[in-house]
N, C-alpha and C positions, 0 to 999 in steps of 0.2 A: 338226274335232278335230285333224287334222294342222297346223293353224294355231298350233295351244294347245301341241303339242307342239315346234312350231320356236319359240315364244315363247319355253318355259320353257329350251328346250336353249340359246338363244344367251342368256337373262338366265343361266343357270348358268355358261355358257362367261367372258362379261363380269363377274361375281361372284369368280369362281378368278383372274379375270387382276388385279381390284383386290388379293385378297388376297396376290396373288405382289407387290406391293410395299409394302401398308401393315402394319404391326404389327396397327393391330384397326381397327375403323369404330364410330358409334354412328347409331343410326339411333331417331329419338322421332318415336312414335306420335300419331296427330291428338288422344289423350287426354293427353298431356306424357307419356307414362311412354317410358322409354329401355330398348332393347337394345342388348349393345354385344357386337360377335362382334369374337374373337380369330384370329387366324395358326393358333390350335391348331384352329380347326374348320375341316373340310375338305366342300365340296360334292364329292359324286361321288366320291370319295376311294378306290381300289383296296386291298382287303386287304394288310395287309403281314404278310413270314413270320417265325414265331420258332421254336424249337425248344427243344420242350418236353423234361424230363429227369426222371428219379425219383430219389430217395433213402433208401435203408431207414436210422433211426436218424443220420441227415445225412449218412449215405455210397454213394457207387456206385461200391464195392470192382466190377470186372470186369463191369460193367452194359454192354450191347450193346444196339443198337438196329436195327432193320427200318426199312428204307431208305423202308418209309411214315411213320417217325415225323416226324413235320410236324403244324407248327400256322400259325395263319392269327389276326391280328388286324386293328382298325379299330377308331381312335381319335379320339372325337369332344368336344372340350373334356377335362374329366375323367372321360366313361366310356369306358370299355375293351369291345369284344365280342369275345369270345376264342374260337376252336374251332379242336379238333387230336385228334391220335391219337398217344397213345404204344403204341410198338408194338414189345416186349423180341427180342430172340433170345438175350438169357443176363440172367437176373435177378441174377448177379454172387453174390458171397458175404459181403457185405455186412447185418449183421439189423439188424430192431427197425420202428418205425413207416414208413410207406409215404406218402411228401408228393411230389408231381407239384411239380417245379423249375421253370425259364427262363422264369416269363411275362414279358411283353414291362418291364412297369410296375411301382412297388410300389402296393399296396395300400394305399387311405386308412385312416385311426383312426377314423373316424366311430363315433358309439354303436353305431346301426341296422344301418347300411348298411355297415359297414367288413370284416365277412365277408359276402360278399356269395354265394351260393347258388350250387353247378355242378351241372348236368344230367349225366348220364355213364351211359354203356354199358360194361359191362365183359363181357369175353371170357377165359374161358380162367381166372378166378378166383374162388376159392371162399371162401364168407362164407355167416354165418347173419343170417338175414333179411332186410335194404334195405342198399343204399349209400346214404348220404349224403357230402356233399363241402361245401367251402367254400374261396373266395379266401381265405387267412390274413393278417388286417388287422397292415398296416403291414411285409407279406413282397410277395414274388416267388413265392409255391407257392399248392398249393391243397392241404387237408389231404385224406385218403382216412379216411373211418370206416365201420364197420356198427353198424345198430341192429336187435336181437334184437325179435321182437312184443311183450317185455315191457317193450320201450322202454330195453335196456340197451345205453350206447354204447361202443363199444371201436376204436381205429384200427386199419384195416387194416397187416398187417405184412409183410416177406417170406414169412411161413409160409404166406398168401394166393396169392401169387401162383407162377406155373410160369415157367420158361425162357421159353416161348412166348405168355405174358398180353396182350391188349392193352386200352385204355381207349381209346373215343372221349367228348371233353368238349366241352362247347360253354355260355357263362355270361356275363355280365357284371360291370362292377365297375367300382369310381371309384378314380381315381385318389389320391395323397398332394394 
């Protein structure tokens, strides 16, 4: 087994070091069909940080942040994996709807796929019923909603959230 592990480490090593000087490679299958990897995909590739932000009604009138607020991405072709914490120490005085700012990428148009789904733990904030979330197709944010058991949706707003709320989010998504 440690044979198969020194194989694949130095074909990965040999792999990163082509891609550090070509643009893409194409490589066809003993059936003729072609793969062709780009400069954008990365083997191995270490999360990179971004810094996520909120804004009630498109503003963050006196918005403060807890020095956990960090997020973390990895970007593979055009999907995005995204996870972080926004984490307030003054929810500012700013009203109206509640959208999660800074992701790294904008968000594709696609039909399906162009709100693409966020998972999220929220702390410290109050809503009736479930959170739901989503990447907002062809933005940089993710929207903040709840939906009541009678399945009525309304977004989260500052009236939501305290001085001291925090969101842990973690989701994927494609790129424009």
């Amino acid at each position: 087994m440690a044979a198969q592990i020194g194989y694949y480490d130095s074909l990965k090593s040999v792999a990163g070091k082509v891609f550090a000087y070509l643009a893409s490679i194409t490589i066809t299958g003993t059936d003729g069909k072609t793969l062709t990897v780009s400069d954008d995909v990365s083997l191995g590739q270490a999360a990179v940080a971004f810094t996520p932000g909120i804004t009630f009604g498109g503003a963050a009138s006196g918005v403060t942040y807890d020095t956990g607020n960090a997020g973390v991405y990895i970007k593979t072709g055009k999907q995005v994996a995204i996870m972080g914490c926004l984490a307030l120490t003054s929810k500012g005085s700013s009203i109206g709807d509640a959208v999660i700012t800074g992701l790294p990428f904008q968000a594709n148009n696609g039909a399906w796929y162009g709100n693409s789904p966020v998972d999220l733990h929220l702390n410290i904030i109050t809503f009736g019923g479930r959170a739901q979330s989503q990447v907002v197709r062809n933005k940089q944010t993710i929207s903040l909603n709840q939906i009541t058991d009678l399945g009525v949706n309304s977004a989260l707003t500052d009236a939501n959230f305290a001085n001291n709320s925090i969101i842990y989010f973690t989701g994927v998504y494609f790129t424009a």
